[in-house]
Backbone as JSON Lines, residues from 0, in Angstrom:
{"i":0,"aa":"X","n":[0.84,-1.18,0.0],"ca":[0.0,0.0,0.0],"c":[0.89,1.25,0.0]}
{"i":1,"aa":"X","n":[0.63,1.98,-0.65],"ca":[0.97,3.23,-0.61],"c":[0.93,4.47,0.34]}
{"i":2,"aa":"X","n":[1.8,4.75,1.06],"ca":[1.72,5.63,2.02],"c":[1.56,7.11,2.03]}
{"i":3,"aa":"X","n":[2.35,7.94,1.1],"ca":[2.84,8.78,0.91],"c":[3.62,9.59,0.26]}
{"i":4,"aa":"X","n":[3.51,10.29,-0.53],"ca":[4.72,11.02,-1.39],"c":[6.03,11.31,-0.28]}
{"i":5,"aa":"X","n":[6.7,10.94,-0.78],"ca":[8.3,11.66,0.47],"c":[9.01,12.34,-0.78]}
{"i":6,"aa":"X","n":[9.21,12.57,-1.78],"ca":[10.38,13.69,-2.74],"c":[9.99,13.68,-4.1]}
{"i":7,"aa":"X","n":[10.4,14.63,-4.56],"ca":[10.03,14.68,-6.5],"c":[11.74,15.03,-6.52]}
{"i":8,"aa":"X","n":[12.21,14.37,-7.68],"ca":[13.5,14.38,-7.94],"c":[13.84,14.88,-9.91]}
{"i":9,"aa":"X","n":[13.99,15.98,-10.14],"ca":[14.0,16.79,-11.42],"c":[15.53,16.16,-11.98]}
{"i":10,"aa":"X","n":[16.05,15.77,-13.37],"ca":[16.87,15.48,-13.76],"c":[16.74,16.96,-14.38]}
{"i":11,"aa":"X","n":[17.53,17.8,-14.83],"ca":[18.66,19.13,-15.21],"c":[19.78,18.89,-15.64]}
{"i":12,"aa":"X","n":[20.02,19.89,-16.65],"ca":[21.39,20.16,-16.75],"c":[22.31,21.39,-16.26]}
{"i":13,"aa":"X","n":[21.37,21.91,-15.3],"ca":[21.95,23.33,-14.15],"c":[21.1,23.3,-13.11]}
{"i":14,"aa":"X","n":[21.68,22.51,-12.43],"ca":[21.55,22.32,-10.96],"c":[21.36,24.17,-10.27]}
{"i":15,"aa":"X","n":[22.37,24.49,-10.3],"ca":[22.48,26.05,-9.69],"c":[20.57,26.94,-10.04]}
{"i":16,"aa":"X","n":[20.92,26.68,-11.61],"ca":[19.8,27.49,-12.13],"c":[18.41,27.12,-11.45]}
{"i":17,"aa":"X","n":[18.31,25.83,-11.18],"ca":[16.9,25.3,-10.81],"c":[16.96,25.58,-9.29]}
{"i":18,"aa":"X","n":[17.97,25.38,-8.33],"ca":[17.99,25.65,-7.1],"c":[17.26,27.3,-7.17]}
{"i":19,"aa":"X","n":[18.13,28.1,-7.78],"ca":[17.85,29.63,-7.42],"c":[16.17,29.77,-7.91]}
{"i":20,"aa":"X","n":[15.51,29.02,-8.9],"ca":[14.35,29.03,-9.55],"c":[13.58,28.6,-8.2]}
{"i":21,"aa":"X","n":[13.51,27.69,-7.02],"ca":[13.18,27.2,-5.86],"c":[13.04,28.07,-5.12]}
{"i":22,"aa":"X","n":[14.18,28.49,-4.82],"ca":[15.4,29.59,-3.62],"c":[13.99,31.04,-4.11]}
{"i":23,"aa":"X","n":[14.1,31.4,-4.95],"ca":[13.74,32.96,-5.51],"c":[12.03,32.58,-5.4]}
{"i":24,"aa":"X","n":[11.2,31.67,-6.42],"ca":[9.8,31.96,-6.49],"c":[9.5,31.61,-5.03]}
{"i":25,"aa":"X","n":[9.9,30.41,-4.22],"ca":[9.24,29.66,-3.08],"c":[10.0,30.4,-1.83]}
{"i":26,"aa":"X","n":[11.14,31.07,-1.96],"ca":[11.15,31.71,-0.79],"c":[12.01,30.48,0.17]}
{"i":27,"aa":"X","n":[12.76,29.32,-0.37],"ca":[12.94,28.74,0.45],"c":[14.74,28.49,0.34]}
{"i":28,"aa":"X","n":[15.21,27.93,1.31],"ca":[16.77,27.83,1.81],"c":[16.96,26.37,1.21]}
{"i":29,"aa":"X","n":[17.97,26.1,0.49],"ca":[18.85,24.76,0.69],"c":[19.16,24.25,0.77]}
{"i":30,"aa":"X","n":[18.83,22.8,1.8],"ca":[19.34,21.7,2.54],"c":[20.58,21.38,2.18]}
{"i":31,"aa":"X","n":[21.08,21.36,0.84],"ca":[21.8,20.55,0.49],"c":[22.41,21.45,-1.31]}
{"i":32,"aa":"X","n":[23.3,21.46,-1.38],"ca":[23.67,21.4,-3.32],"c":[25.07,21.55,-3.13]}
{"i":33,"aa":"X","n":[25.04,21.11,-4.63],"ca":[26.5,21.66,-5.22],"c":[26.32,21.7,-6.46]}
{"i":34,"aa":"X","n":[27.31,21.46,-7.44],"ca":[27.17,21.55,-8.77],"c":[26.32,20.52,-9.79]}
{"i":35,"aa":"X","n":[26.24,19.37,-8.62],"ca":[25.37,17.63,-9.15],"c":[24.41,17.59,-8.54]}
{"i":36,"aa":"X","n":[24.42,18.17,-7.33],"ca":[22.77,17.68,-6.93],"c":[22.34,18.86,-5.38]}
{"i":37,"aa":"X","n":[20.98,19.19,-5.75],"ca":[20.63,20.01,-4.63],"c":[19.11,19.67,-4.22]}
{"i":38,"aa":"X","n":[18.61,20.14,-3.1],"ca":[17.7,19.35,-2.12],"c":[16.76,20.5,-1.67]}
{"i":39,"aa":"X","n":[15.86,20.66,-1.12],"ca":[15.01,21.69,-0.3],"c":[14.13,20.63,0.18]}
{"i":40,"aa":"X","n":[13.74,20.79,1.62],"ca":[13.14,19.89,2.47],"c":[11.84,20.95,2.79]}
{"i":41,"aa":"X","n":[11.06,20.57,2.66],"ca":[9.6,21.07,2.67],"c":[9.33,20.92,4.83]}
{"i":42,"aa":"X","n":[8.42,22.07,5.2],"ca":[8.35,21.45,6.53],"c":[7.55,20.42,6.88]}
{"i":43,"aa":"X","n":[6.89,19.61,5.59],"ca":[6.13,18.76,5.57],"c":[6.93,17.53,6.15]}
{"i":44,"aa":"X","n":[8.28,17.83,5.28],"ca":[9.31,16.71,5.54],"c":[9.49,16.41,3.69]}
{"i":45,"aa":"X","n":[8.55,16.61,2.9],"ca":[8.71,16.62,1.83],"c":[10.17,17.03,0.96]}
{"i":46,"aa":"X","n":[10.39,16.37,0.05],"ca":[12.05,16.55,-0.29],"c":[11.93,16.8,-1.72]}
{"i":47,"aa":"X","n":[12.48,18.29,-2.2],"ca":[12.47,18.44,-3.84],"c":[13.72,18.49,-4.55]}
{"i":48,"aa":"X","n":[14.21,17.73,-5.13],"ca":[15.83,17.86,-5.33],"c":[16.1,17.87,-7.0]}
{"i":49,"aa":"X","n":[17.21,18.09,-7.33],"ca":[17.45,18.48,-8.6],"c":[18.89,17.68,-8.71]}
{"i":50,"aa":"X","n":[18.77,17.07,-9.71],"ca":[20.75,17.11,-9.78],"c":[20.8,16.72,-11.51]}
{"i":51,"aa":"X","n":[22.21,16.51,-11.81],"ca":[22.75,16.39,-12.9],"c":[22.82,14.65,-13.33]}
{"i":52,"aa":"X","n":[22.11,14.32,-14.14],"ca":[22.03,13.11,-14.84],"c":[23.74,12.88,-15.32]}
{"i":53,"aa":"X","n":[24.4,11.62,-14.55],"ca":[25.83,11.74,-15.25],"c":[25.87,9.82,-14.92]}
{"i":54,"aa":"X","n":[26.95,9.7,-15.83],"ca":[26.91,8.17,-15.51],"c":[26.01,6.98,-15.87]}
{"i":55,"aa":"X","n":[25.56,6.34,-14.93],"ca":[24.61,4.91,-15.13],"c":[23.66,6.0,-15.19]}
{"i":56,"aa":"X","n":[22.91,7.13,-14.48],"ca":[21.56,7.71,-14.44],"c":[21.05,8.82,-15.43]}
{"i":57,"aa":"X","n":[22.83,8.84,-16.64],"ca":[22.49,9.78,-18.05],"c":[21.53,8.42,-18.52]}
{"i":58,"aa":"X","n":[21.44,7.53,-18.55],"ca":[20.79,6.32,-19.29],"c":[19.43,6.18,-18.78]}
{"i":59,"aa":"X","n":[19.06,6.83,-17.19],"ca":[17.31,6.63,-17.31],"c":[16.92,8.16,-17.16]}
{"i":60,"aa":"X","n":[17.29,8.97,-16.88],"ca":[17.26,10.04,-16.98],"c":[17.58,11.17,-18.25]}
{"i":61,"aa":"X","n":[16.37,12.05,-18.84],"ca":[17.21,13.08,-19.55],"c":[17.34,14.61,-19.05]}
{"i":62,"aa":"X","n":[18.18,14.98,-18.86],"ca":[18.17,16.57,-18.35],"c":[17.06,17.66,-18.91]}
{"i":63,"aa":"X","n":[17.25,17.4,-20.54],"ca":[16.21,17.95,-21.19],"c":[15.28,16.99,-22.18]}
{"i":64,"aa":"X","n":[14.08,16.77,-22.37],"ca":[13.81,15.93,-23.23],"c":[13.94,16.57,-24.36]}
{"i":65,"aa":"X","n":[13.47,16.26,-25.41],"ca":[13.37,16.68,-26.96],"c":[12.16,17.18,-27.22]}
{"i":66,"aa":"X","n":[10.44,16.59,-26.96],"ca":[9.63,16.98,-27.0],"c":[9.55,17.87,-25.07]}
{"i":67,"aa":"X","n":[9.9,18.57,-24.7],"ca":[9.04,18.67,-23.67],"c":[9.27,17.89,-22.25]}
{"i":68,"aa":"X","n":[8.45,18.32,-21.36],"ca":[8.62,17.28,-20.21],"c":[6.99,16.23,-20.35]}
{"i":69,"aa":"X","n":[6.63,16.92,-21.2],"ca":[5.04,15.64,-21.43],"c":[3.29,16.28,-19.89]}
{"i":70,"aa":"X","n":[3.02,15.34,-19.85],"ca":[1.43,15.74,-19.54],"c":[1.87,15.53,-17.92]}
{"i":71,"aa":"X","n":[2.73,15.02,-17.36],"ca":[3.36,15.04,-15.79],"c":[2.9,16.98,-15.1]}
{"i":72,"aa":"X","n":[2.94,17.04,-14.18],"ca":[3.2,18.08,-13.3],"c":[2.97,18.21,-11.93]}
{"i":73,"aa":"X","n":[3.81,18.8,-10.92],"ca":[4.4,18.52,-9.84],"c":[2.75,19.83,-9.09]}
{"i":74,"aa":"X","n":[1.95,19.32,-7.7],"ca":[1.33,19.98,-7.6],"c":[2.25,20.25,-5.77]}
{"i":75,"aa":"X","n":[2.07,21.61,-5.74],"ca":[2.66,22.02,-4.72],"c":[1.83,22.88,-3.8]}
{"i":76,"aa":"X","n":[1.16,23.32,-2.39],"ca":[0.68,23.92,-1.81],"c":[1.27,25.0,-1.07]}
{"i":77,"aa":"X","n":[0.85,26.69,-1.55],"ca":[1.4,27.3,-0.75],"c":[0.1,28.35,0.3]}
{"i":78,"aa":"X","n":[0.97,29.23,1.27],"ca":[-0.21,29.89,2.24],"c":[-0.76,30.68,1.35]}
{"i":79,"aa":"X","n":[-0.53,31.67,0.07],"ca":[-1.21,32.85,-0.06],"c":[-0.3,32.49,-1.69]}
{"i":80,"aa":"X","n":[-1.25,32.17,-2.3],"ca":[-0.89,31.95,-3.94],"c":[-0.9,32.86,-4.86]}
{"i":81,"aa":"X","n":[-1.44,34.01,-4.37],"ca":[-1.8,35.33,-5.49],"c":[-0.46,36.1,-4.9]}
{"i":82,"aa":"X","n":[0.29,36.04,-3.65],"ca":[1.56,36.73,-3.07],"c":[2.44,35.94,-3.78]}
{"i":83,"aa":"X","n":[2.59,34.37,-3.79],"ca":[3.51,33.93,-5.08],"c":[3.48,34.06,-6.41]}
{"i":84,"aa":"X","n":[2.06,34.14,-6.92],"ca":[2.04,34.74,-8.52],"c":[2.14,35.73,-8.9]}
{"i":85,"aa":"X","n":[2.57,36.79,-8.15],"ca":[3.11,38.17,-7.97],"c":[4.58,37.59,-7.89]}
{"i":86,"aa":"X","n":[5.19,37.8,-7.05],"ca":[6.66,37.23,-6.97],"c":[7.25,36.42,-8.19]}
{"i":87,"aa":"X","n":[6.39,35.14,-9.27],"ca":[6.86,34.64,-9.92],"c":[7.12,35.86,-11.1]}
{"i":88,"aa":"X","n":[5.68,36.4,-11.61],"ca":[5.32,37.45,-12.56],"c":[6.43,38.57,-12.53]}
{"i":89,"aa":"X","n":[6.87,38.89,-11.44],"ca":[8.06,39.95,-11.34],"c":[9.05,39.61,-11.83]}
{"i":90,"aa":"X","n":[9.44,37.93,-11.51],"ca":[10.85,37.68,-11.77],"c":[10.88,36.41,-12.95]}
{"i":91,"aa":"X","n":[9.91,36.76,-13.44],"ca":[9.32,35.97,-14.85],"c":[10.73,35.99,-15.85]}
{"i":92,"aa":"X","n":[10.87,37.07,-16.56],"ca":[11.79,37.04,-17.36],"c":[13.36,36.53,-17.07]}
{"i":93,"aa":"X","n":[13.71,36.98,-16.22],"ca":[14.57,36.73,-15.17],"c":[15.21,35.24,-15.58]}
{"i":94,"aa":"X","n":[14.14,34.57,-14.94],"ca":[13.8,33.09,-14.4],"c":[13.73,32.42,-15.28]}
{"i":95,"aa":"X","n":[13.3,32.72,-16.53],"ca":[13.04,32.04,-17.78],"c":[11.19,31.28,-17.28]}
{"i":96,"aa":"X","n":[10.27,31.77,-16.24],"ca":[9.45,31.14,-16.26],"c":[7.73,31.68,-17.24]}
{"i":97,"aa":"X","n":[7.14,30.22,-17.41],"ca":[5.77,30.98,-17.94],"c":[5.07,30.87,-17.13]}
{"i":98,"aa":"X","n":[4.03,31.77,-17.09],"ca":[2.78,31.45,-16.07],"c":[1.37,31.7,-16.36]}
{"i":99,"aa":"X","n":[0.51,30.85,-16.48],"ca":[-0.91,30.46,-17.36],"c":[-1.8,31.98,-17.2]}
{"i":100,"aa":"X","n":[-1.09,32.59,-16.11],"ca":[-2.44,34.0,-15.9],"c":[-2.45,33.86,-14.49]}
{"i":101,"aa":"X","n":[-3.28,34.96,-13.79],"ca":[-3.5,34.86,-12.3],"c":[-4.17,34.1,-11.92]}
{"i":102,"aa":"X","n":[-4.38,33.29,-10.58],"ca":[-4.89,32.7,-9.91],"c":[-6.1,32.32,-10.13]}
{"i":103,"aa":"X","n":[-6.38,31.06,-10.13],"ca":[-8.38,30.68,-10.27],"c":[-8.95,29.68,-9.19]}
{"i":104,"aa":"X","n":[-9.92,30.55,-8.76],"ca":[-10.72,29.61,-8.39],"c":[-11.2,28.34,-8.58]}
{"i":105,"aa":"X","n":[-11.43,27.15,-8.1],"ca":[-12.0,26.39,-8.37],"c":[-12.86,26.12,-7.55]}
{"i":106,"aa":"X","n":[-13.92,24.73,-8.06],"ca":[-15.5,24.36,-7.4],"c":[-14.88,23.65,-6.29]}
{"i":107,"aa":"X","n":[-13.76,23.44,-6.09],"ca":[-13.37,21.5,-5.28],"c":[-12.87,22.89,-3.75]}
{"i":108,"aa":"X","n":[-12.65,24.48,-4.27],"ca":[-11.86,24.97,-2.77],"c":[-10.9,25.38,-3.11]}
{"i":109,"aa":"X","n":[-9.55,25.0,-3.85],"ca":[-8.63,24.86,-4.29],"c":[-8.63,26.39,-5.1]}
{"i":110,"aa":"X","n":[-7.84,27.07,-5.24],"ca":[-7.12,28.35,-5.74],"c":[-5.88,28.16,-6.43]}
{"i":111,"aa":"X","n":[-5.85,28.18,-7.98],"ca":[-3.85,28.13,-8.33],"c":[-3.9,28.75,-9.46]}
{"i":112,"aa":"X","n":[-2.66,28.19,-10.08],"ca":[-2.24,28.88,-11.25],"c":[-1.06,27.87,-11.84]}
{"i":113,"aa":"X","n":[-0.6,27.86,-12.73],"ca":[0.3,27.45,-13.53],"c":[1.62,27.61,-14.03]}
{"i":114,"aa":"X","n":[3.07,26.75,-13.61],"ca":[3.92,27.43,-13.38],"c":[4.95,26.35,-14.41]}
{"i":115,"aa":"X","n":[5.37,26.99,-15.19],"ca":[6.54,26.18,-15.98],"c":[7.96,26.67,-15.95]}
{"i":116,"aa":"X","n":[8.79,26.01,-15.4],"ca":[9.74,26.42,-15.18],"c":[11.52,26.67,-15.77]}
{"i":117,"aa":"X","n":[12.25,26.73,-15.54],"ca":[13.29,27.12,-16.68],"c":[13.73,25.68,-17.55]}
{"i":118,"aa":"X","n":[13.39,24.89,-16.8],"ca":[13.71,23.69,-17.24],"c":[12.22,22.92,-18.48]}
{"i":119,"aa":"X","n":[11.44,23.62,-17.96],"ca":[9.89,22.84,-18.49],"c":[9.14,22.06,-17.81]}
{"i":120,"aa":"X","n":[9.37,21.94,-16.87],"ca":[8.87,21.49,-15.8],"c":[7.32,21.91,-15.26]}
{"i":121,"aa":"X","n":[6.28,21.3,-15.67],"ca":[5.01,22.2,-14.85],"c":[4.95,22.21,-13.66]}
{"i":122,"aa":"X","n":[4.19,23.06,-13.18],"ca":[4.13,23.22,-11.35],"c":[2.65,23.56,-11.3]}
{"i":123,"aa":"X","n":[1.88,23.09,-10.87],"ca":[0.56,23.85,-10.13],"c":[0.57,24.09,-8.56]}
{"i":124,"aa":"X","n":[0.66,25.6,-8.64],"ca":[1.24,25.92,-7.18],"c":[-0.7,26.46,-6.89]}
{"i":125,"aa":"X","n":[-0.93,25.87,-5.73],"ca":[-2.54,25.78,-5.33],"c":[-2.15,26.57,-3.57]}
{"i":126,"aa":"X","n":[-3.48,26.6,-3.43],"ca":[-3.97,27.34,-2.19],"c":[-5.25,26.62,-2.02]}
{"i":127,"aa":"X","n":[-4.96,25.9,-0.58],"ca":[-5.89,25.13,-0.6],"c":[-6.66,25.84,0.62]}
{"i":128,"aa":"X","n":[-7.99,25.34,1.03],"ca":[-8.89,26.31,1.97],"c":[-9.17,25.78,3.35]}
{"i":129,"aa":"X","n":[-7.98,24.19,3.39],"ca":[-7.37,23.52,4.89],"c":[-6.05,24.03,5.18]}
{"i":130,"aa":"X","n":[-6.42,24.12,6.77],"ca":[-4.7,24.29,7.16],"c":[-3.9,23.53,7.06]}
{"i":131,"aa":"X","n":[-3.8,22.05,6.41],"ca":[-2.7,21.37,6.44],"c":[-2.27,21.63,4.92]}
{"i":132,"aa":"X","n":[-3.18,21.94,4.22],"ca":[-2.76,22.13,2.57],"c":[-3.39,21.02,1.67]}
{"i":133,"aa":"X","n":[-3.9,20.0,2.26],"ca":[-4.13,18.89,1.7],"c":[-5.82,18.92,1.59]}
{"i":134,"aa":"X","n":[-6.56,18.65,0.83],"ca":[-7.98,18.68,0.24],"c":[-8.23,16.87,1.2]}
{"i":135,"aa":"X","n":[-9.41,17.04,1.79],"ca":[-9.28,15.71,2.37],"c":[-10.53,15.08,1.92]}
{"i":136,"aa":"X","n":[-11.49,15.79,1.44],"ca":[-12.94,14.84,1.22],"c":[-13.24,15.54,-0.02]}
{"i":137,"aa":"X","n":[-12.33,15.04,-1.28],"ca":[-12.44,15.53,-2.69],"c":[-13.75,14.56,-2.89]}
């Protein structure tokens, strides 16, 4: 049985770039990097890490695909989502990021927006209307 998500792990080919893309929109510190691999620990306990595909893991891993990263995307919960889609929107160009438009409502509670990142990576960064972040009786 399945317990739990514990980490999303991004294959890149700039570790640095994707950390500061973390570091800058989310507001958050570092656990861990260097030039191959870097970490941010969520206070969930949640773990988002990035590193450089080299070796046995250039073979299941691609840094960049060719088409795209495909129909995948990483959904993330923050306190106040229209204060991060401001923050992303500022440092948009910057960042190399796109972002679908401001914030929407939805019927389920849920509040987000759409976040692709320097790498291609989607993000739906949500605002959910529980204090733990988690939607419990979808």
């Amino acid at each position: 049985m399945l317990l739990a998500g514990s980490h999303a792990v991004f294959a890149t080919a700039d570790v640095g770039r994707m950390m500061r893309f973390v570091e800058t929109v989310f507001g958050l510190a570092p656990k861990f990097e260097n030039a191959e691999f870097g970490e941010f620990v969520l206070p969930s306990g949640f773990r988002l890490a990035f590193f450089r595909p080299t070796g046995k893991a250039a073979l299941y891993f691609a840094a960049v695909e060719p088409a795209g990263r495909g129909g995948a995307a990483l959904g993330v919960t923050v306190a106040d989502v229209d204060a991060l889609h401001r923050r992303a929107a500022e440092r948009a160009a910057a960042l190399v990021l796109t972002l679908s438009g401001p914030p929407k409502e939805h019927p389920w509670g849920e509040k987000s927006f759409l976040l692709v990142d320097p790498d291609g990576n989607r993000w739906e960064i949500t605002q959910s209307p529980t204090p733990t972040g988690q939607l419990l009786d979808r």
